[in-house]
Structure formats: structure tokens, C-alpha cells
PARO-845881 format. One record per residue (C-alpha): residue in one letter; z, y negated, x. Coordinates in nm, 3 decimals. Layout:
BEGIN
   type         z         y         x
      A         Z         Y         X
...
This chain:
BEGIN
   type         z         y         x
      X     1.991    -1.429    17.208
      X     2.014    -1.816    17.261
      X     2.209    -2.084    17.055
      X     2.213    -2.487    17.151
      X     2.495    -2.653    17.091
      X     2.492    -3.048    17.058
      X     2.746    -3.309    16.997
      X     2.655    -3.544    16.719
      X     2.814    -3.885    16.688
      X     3.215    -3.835    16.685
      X     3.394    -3.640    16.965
      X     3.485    -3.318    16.812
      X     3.185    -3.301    16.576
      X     2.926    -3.061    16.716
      X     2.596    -2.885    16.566
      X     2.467    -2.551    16.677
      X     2.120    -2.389    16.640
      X     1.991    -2.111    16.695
      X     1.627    -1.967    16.804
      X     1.478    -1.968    16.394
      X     1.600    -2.334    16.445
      X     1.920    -2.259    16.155
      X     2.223    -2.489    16.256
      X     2.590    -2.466    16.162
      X     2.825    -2.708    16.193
      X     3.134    -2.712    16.405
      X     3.378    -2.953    16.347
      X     3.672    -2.931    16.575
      X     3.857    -3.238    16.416
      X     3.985    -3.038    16.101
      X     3.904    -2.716    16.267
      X     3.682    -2.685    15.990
      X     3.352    -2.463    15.950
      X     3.038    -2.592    15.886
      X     2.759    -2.481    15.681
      X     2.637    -2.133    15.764
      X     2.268    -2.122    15.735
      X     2.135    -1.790    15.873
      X     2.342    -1.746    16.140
      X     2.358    -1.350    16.212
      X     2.747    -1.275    16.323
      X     2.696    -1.251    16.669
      X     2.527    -1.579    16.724
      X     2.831    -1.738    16.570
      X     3.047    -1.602    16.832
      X     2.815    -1.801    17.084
      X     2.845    -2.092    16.867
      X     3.227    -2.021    16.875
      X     3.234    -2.024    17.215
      X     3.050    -2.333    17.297
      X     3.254    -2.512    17.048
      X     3.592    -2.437    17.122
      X     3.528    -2.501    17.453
      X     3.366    -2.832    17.394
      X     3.686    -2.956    17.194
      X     3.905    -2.881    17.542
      X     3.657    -3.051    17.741
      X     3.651    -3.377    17.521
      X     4.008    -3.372    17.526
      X     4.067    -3.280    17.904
      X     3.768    -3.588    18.016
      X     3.980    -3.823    17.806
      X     4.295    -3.797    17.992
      X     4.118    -3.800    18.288
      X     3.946    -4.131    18.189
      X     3.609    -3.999    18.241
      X     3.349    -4.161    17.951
      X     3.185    -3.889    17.808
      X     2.885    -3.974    17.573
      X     2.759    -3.705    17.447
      X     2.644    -3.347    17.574
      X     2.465    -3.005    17.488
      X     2.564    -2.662    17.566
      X     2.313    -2.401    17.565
      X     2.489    -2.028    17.512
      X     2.273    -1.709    17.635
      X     2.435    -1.413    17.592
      X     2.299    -1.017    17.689
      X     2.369    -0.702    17.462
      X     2.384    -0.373    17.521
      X     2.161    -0.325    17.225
      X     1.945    -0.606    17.069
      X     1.952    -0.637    16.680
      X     2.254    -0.453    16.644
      X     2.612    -0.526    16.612
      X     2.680    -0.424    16.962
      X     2.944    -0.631    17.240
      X     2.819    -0.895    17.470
      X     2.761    -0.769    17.868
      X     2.718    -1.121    18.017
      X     2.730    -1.479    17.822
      X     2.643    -1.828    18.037
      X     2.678    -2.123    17.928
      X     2.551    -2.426    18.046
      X     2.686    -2.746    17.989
      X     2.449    -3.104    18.024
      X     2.684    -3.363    18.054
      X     2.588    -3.760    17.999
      X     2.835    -4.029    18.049
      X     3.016    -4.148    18.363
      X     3.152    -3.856    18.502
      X     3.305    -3.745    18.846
      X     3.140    -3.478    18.923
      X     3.487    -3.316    19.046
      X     3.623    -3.387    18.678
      X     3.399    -3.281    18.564
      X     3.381    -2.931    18.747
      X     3.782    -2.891    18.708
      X     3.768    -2.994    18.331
      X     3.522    -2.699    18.291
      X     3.723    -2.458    18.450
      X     4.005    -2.525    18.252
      X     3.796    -2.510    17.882
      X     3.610    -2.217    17.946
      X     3.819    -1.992    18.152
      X     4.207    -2.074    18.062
      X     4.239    -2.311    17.695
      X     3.935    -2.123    17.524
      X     4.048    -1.803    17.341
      X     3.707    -1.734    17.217
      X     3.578    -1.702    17.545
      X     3.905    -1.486    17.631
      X     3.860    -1.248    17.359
      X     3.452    -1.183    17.458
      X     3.565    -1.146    17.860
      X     3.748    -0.809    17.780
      X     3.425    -0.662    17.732
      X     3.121    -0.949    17.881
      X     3.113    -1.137    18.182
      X     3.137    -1.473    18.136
      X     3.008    -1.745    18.341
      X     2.928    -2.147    18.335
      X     2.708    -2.415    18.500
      X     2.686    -2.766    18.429
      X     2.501    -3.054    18.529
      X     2.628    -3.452    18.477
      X     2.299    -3.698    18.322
      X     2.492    -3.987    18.417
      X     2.540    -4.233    18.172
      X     2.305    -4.415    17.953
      X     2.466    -4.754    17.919
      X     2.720    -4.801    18.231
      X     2.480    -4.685    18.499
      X     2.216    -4.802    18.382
      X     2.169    -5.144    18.473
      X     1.813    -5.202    18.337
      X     1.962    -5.275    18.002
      X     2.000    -5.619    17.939
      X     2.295    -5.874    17.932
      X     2.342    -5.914    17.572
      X     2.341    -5.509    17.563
      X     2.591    -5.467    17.832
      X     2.833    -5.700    17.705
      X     2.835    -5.528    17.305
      X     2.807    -5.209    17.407
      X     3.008    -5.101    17.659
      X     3.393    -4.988    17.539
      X     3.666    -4.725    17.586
      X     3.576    -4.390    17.452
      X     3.623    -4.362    17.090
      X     3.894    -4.187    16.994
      X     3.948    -3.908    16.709
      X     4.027    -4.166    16.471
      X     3.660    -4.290    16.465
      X     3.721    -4.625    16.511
      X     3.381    -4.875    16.525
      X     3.558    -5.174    16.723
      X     3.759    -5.083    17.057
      X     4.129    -5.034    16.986
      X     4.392    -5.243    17.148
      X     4.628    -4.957    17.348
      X     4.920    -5.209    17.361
      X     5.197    -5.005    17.587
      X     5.358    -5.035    17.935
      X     5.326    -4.718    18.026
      X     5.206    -4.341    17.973
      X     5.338    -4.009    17.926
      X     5.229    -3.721    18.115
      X     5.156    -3.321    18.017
      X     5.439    -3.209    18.263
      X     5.616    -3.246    18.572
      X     5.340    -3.135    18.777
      X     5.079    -3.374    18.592
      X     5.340    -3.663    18.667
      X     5.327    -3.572    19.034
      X     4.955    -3.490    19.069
      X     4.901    -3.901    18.884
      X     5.151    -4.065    19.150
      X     5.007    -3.851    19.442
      X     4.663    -3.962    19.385
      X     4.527    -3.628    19.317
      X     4.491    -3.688    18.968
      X     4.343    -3.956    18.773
      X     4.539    -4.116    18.479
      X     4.712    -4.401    18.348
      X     5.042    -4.425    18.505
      X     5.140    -4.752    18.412
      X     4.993    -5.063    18.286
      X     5.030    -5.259    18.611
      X     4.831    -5.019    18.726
      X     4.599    -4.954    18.493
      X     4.564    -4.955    18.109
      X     4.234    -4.845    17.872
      X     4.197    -5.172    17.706
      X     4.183    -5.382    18.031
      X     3.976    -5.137    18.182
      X     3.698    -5.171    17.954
      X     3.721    -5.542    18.025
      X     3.711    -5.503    18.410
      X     3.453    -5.252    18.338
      X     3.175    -5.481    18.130
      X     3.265    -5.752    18.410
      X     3.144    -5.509    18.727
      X     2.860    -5.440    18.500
      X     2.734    -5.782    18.424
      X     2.852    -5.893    18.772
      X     2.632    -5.610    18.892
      X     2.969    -5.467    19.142
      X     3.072    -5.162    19.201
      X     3.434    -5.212    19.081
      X     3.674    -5.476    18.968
      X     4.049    -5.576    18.954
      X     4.183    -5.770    18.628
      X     4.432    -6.026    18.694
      X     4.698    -6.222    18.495
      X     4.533    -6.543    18.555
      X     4.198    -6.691    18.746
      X     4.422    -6.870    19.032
      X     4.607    -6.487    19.057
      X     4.240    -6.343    19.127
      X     4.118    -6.652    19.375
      X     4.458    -6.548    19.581
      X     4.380    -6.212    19.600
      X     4.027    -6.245    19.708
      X     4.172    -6.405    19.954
      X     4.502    -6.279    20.113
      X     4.393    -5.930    20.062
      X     4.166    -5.951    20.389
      X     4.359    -6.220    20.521
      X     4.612    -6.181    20.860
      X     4.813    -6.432    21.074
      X     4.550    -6.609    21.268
      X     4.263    -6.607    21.027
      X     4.031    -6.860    20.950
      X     3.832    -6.981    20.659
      X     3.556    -7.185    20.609
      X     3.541    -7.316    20.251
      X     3.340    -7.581    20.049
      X     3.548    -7.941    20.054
      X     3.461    -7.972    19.688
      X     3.690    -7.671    19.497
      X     3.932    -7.652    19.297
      X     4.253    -7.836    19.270
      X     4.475    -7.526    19.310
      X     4.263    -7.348    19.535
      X     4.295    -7.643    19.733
      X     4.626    -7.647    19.795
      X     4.615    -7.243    19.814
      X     4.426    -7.290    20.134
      X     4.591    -7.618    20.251
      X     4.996    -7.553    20.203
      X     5.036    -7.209    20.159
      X     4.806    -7.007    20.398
      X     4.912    -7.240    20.708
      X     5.260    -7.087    20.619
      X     5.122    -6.723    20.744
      X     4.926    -6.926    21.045
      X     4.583    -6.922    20.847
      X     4.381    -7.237    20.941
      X     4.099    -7.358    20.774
      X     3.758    -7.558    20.773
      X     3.622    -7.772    20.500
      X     3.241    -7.808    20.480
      X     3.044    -8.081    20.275
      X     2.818    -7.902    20.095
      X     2.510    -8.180    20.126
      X     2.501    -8.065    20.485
      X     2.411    -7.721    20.470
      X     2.395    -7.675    20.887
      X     2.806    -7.785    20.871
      X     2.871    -7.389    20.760
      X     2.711    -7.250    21.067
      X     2.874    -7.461    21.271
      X     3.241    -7.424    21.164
      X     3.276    -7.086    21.224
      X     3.485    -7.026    21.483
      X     3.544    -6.628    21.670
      X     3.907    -6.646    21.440
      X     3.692    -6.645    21.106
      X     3.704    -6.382    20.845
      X     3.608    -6.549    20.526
      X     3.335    -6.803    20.370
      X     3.487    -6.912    20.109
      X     3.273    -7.177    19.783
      X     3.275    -7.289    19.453
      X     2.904    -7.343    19.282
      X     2.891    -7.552    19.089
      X     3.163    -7.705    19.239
      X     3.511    -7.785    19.019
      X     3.504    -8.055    18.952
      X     3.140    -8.253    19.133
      X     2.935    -7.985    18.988
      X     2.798    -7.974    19.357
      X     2.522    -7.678    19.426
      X     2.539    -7.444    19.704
      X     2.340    -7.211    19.814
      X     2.397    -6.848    19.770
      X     2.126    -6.708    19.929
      X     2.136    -6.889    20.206
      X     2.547    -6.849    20.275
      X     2.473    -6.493    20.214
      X     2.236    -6.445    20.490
      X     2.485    -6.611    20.715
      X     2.783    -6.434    20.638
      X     2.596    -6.087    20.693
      X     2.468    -6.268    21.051
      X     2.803    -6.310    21.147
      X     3.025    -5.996    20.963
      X     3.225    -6.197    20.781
      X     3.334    -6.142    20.366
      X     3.153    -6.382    20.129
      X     3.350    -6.433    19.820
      X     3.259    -6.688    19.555
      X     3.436    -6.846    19.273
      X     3.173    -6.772    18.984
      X     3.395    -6.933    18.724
      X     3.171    -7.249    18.572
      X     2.860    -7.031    18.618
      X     2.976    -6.671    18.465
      X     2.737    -6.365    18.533
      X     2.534    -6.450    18.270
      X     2.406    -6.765    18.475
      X     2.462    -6.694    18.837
      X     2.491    -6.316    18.950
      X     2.639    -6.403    19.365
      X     2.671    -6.042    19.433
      X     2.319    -6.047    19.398
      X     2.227    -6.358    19.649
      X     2.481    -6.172    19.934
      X     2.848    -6.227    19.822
      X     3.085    -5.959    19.855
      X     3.308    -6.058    19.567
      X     3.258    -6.278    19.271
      X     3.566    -6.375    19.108
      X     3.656    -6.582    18.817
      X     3.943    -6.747    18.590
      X     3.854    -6.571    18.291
      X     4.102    -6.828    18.076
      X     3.766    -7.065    18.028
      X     3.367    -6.962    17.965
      X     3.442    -6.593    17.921
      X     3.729    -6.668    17.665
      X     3.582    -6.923    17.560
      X     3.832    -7.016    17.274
      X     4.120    -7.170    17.506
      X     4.335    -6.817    17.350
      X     4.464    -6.679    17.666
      X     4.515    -6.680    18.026
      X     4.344    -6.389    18.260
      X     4.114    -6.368    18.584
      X     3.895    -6.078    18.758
      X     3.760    -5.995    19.102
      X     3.439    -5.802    19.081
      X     3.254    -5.624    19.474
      X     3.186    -5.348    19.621
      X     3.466    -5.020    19.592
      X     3.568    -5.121    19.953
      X     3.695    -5.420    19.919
      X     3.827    -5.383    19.529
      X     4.037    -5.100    19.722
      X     4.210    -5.364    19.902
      X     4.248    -5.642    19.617
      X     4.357    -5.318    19.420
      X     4.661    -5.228    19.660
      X     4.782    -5.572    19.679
      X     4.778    -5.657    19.289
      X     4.964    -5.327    19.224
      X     5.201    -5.410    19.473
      X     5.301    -5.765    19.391
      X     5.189    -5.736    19.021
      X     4.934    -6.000    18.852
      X     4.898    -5.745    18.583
      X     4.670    -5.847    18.299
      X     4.811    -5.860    17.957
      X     4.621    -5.559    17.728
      X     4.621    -5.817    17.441
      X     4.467    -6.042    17.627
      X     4.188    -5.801    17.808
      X     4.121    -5.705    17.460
      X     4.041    -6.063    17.340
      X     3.812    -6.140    17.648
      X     3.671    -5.775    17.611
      X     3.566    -5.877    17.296
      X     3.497    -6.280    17.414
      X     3.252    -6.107    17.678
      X     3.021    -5.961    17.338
      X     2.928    -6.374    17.232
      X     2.913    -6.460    17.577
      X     2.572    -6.504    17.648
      X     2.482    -6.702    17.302
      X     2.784    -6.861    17.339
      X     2.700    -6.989    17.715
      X     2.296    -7.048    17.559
      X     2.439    -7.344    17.319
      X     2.665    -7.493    17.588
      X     2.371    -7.545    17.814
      X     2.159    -7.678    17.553
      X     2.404    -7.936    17.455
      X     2.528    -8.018    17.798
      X     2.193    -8.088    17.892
      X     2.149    -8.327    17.621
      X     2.441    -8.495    17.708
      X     2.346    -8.552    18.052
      X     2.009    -8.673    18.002
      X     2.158    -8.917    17.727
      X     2.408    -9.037    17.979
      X     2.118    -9.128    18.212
      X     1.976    -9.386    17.945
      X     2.284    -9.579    17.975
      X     2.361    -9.898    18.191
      X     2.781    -9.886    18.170
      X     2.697    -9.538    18.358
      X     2.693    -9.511    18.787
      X     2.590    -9.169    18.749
      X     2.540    -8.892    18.603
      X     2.551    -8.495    18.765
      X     2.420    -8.164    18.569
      X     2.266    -7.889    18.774
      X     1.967    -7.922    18.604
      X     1.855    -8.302    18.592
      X     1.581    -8.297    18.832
      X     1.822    -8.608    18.970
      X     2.063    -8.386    19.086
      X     2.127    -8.322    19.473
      X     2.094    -7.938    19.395
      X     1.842    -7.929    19.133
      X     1.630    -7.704    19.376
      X     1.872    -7.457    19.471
      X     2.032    -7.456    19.158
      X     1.728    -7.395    18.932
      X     1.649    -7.064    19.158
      X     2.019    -6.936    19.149
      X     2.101    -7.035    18.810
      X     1.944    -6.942    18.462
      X     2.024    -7.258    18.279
      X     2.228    -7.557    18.417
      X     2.597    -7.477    18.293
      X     2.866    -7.626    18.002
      X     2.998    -7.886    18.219
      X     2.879    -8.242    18.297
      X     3.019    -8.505    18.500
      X     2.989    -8.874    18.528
      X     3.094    -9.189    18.622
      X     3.192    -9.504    18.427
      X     3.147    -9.861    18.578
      X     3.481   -10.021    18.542
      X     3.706    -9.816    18.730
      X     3.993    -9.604    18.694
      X     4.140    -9.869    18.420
      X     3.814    -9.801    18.190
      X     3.785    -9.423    18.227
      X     4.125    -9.434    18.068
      X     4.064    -9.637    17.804
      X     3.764    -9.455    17.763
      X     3.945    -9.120    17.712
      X     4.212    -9.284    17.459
      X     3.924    -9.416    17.229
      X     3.735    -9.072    17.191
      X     3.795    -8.931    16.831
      X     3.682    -8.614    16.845
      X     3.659    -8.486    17.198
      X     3.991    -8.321    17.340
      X     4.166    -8.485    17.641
      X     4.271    -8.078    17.787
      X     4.311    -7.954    18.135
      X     4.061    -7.663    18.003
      X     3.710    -7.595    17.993
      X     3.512    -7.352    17.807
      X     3.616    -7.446    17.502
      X     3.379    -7.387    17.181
      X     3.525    -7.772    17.134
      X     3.429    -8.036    17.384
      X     3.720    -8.142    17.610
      X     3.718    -8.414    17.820
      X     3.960    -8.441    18.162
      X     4.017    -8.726    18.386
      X     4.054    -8.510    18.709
      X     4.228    -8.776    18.940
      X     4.513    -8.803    18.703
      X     4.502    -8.398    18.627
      X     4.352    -8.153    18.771
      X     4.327    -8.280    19.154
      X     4.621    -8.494    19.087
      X     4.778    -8.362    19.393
      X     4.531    -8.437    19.620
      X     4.577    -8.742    19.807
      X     4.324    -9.051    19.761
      X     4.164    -8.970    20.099
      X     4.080    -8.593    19.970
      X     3.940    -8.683    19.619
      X     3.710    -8.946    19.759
      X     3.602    -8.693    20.019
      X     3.452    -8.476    19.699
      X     3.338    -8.750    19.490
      X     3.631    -8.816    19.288
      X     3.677    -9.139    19.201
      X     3.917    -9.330    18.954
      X     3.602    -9.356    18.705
      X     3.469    -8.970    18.718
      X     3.487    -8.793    18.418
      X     3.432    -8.438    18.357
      X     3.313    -8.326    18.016
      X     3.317    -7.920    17.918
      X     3.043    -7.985    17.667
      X     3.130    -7.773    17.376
      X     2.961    -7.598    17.036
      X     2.990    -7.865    16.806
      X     2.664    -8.003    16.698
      X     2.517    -8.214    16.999
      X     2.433    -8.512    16.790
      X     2.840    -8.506    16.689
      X     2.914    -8.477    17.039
      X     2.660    -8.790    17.131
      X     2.784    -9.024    16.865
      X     3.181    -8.982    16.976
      X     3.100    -9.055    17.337
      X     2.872    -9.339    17.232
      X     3.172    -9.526    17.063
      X     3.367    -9.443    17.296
      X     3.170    -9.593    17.558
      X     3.040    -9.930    17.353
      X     3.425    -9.979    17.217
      X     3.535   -10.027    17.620
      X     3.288   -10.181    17.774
């Protein structure tokens, strides 16, 4: 005798069949009985069986935050007498499991729904002999990283919970509550996975970090409260008195002064390298370095460099690769796959994209996320739930989002060309730019962001921002709206004169995050912008 037992679509909701192919429903939600249709009595006590002990093991995998999918149990049980209404000698089930599933979890969660929390399964042992095997399918979404980008992003959430919900719920709390004493001790000692506390880990903002490792293509990933949180911890969490980097000149204004003020305060020197001279890496590493460190593009000279190529010679030479994948995101640029060892990003900008909130993530292999992991518990760059739920759900519009701001900033850029009041114009993808080689193998499409500069000086890139109507004059980027920032009166304000020329910035640059307005809207208000200060 031989039933199948299969979950279909909610948690608790099961179907089981039998050999004449009959089925009968077993819904463990209302712990109500399905439709009996031909079931003989004893092949609904293997039904019973595989469906109580399916509800535990839902319900056991959850608190263990293991993503269960789906599964089938198939139920054999042996009779003294066949046909007859006789007791069971042996029943076996065995349990195919698909999701993303320790096997260990899976194993203990097993143990505990068929032998201890089942009482169907206790009532047939006082007179059969029952036994279990399983086997885990993996999953067919998270580990399966043939599915495409657009996929990924939608479809990839928190377990759904009994309440059936379509969209992934927001589990707004601070912290958890445990079965018992012993649970609470097993969580803390390690020796049991759960949520302990949000600053250490929370549903909602695990799903984010989650669809990030999976469209970073990493192994694991650490949420942070904001993207300059997550560039300091790629950092300092491998980083020792001593140290030394060797970074890109052209990076970020805070990261700048990350590496320039506050690491010399823990005896952590540094190298700058101009990215047009490629051989300049190579040659300032020194026997102290641990870490190449680069921007690409570049914040804010949209400068190229070369993955591939740093890659290679941070493998040569043992050190950790990490890369700042912010104005690219993973749907463009994938560095984990060209040889870094941790892409990280501010996720405030492209994968918001909505200027709503503040948040960052460090995506690489489990060995180093162990150590970014330790330090961000410790000192606490927690990521808001609310907000990992709005870039959870940013992430699903990501990559037509990121589609029409390449489309438009190319436009832009090859519009800026045509004009004479213009010194020059950089996008990744004008065949005029420095990079265009490197950056058209790297990078699917050229980016959101364009930069410039306007004859006249620092007096008419000023003007020039006051007369735009439409644009935004923000500190942002990433914005569905098109903002415009003067960067050596903003962002690399605090960089002296010397340092911003050294990257390009002069008092005429202009940066433009080239937003999802209608490109021919976006045109006109830069052209009267431009003719009204010329």
C-alpha cells in the first residue's frame, strides 16, 4: 500500500493520492478534511501521517529560517494481511524536500515531526515500525542562478506565511521571542538558527540582502544602515594597524576622507592610483598591502577601470579586491564575476531609486561576509526593516528602471557633444570616452550618470544650475527625476583644490543623474539652461 503526498500552493495545504490515483485533501490550516474520494480507511491513516507531519515540518523550517518551497512525501506502509482491516508492521516515509535547506535542519526538523510532535505517527508505532528518509532538491529560484535578472529580482521573498499573503510582508519589530529557555540559549550560542534581534538579523532585510547576493552572484551579504556604513566595513573589517591600501584617486568624497583622516588614525597608510595608468596599481603595492580598493565608474569622473584586469592582480599578489559597485548596480556590472571579493554599494541611489531612504550592502564570498558580519553586529549599522522592505521591493523595477536611465543618459551625452559652450563631455559609452573599451566589455549599458564641463568656469556652472527649471540641484543620484550637482561646492567640497583637480574636478564640471522623465523634457531644460548663460 502506497499514498503520495504533495504540497500544493499554501504551506499547510497538502493533496494525497493514492495507487487508483483518488486524492484527498489535507488542509492543516483549519485542520480541516478534504474531499474523500475512494480512499479505503487504512490509506487515510498514511495520508494522516504524512500530513500531520508535514504541518510540524513547515512550521519547525520557518523558525529555523530555512525557505521551504514545496515538497512530496511518499508513505509505504506493510500489513500483516493485505485487503483487510489489519495493523501496520512497518510504515516509511520519505520526504523530497525543495527549497534552500541545511541539510542539518533539515534532518533535525524531521526528527522532531515524525518521531516527537506527530501523534498520528505515535498512535501507529505501538503496533508498526516507523521509519523516515529524506532527500533536499535544492531550490528552484535561489540556487539556481540560470534564471534571469528580471526573475531574480520579482521572485525571490521571505516564505509566505499562513496568512497567504501575495506581496512580502513588512516584519517591523526589534526583536524576537523564543519557544523556551533552552531555545533562547541554543539562538545566542550559535547552535541554533533564528532571529535574535534585528541588529542581527530580521526576515524583511534578509530577503533584501538575499536578492542582492543573488543578483551580485555572492555567496552571502551584510545589509547596512547606509552605503558609506557598508564602504567602512568592507574596509576596516580586514584592516589592522600597519595596513595599506591601494585605491583609485578618483572615489568618492566620503570615502575619501575615510581613507585619508580616519584610517591614518589606526596607522593605515594609503596609495592613490590614476586610473589612465593602469601599470601605477602594480607598482604601488608595497609587502604592508592588504586591500585594492576602486570605484568604476568613478564618483564623480565616471572614470573606467578595469575589473578583470585588477582582479587578476589581486589574486597574483593575495590581496582582497573589493569594489564600490554603486553607479553600476548588478544589473550592469557583476565585479564578483571579473575577480572582486566583495561588491558593495550605497543602496540610498539606483537600487532605491526614488530618493525614499537611506541603506547600503556588502555582497562576497561566506568568508569574508563572516568578518563584515561580526563587526556590523558589534558596532551596529543595522538596516531599518522599513527601509529593506522598500529597496526589497525597489530591487523588482530595477532592471527596467536602470534600461530607461541608460537610454536617456546616453542621449544626453551625445547631445552634449553637439554643443560648442561644452569642453567635454564623459559617458561610459561614447566611443570618446577614455574607457569606452573596457567599459563596453564590463558593463551592459553605459550607466544613469553623465558628466560634463561648461566653458566659463566655476561662475557659469553656477549660474547654469540656478537657471534649470526642471532638473533638481540634490546631493543624490538615482533619482526617477534628473538631479543635477555641482560636486566642487558639494559632494567633494572637502577636498582641497589640489585633490579635485587631481580627479578632474574642476569649477565648471557638472554631474547630471539623468533621470525617467521623457528625454526630450530632459534635453529642452538643459538647452535653456545652457543658451540663457552663455
Amino acid at each position: 500500500m502506497e499514498v503520495v503526498v504533495r504540497r500544493i500552493g499554501e504551506p499547510f495545504l497538502a493533496e494525497a493520492e493514492n495507487e487508483q490515483g483518488n486524492t484527498i485533501r489535507i488542509d492543516g490550516s483549519s485542520s480541516a478534511g478534504g474531499t474523500d474520494k475512494g480512499f479505503r480507511p487504512m490509506e487515510l491513516l498514511l495520508a494522516g501521517i504524512a500530513g500531520c507531519s508535514s504541518i510540524d515540518l513547515v512550521l519547525i523550517l520557518k523558525k529555523q529560517r530555512q525557505e521551504l518551497q514545496g515538497y512530496e512525501i511518499k508513505v509505504t506502509g506493510d500489513r500483516e494481511k493485505q485487503g483487510e482491516v489489519t495493523p501496520f508492521t512497518a510504515i516509511h516515509l520519505h520526504y523530497t524536500l525543495y527549497g534552500d535547506i541545511q541539510e542539518q535542519k533539515a534532518q533535525r526538523a524531521l526528527e522532531l515531526s515524525v518521531e516527537k510532535y506527530c501523534s498520528v505517527s505515535t498512535m501507529l508505532e505501538k503496533s508498526a515500525k516507523v521509519t523516515w528518509s529524506f532527500e533536499n532538491k535544492g531550490s528552484s529560484m535561489k540556487q539556481n542562478r540560470d534564471i534571469h535578472f528580471e526573475t531574480a529580482a520579482v521572485r525571490t521573498q521571505t516564505p509566505r506565511t499562513p496568512e497567504g499573503e501575495h506581496s512580502t510582508p513588512l516584519f517591523m519589530t526589534s526583536s524576537f521571542v523564543f519557544d523556551n529557555a533552552e531555545d533562547a540559549r541554543a539562538r545566542f550560542a550559535g547552535e541554533k538558527e533564528g532571529n535574535i534581534y534585528s541588529r542581527y538579523s530580521n526576515p524583511t532585510t534578509d530577503e533584501f540582502v538575499d536578492k542582492m547576493v543573488l543578483l551580485e552572484n555572492g555567496e552571502d551579504g551584510v545589509a547596512t544602515a547606509s552605503g558609506m556604513s557598508a564602504m567602512f566595513l568592507s574596509l576596516v573589517s580586514f584592516l589592522e594597524t600597519g595596513d595599506h591600501i591601494v585605491s583609485s584617486r578618483s572615489i568618492f568624497g566620503s570615502t575619501h576622507q575615510v581613507i585619508t583622516r580616519i584610517l591614518p588614525r589606526w596607522g593605515i597608510s594609503h596609495t592613490y592610483v590614476d586610473v589612465s595608468k593602469p601599470e601605477n596599481w602594480e607598482q604601488a603595492i608595497t609587502p604592508k598591502t592588504k586591500i585594492i580598493y576602486a570605484e568604476t565608474p568613478t564618483n564623480p569622473a565616471l572614470d573606467i577601470v578595469d575589473l578583470e584586469y585588477l582582479g587578476r592582480l589581486a589574486a597574483d599578489r593575495g590581496l582582497l579586491f573589493v569594489v564600490d559597485n554603486c553607479f553600476a548596480t548588478p544589473y550592469l556590472q557583476k565585479p564578483l564575476n571579473l575577480g572582486a571579493h566583495i561588491s558593495a554599494h550605497s543602496a540610498t541611489k539606483f537600487i532605491d531609486g526614488q530618493g525614499r531612504c537611506i541603506g547600503g550592502v556588502v555582497t562576497g564570498s561566506k568568508v569574508a561576509m563572516e568578518e563584515v558580519r561580526f563587526l556590523a553586529r558589534q558596532t551596529g549599522p543595522a538596516l531599518s526593516p522599513f527601509n529593506a522592505w522598500i529597496l526589497s521591493k525597489s530591487l523588482e523595477t530595477l532592471a527596467v528602471r536602470m534600461d530607461r536611465h541608460c537610454e536617456n543618459a546616453l542621449a544626453l551625452a551625445e547631445y552634449l557633444e553637439t554643443r560648442n559652450d561644452i569642453d567635454w563631455v564623459k559617458y561610459p559609452f561614447l566611443k570618446s570616452h577614455p574607457g569606452y573599451e573596457t567599459a563596453v566589455k564590463q558593463m551592459k549599458l553605459g550607466g544613469g550618470l553623465v558628466s560634463f564641463q561648461v566653458k566659463g568656469g566655476i561662475e557659469r556652472g553656477r549660474t547654469f544650475l540656478d537657471t534649470l527649471s526642471m532638473a533638481s540641484l540634490s546631493a543624490n543620484l538615482g533619482d526617477t527625476r534628473t538631479i543635477i550637482t555641482h560636486p566642487a561646492s558639494t559632494t567633494h567640497s572637502k577636498l582641497s583644490e589640489e585633490e579635485r583637480l587631481a580627479v578632474g574636478i574642476t569649477g565648471g564640471f557638472v554631474r547630471i543623474s539623468v533621470g525617467l522623465e521623457h528625454i526630450d523634457d530632459i534635453i529642452a531644460d538643459v538647452t535653456q539652461a545652457l543658451d540663457r548663460t552663455m
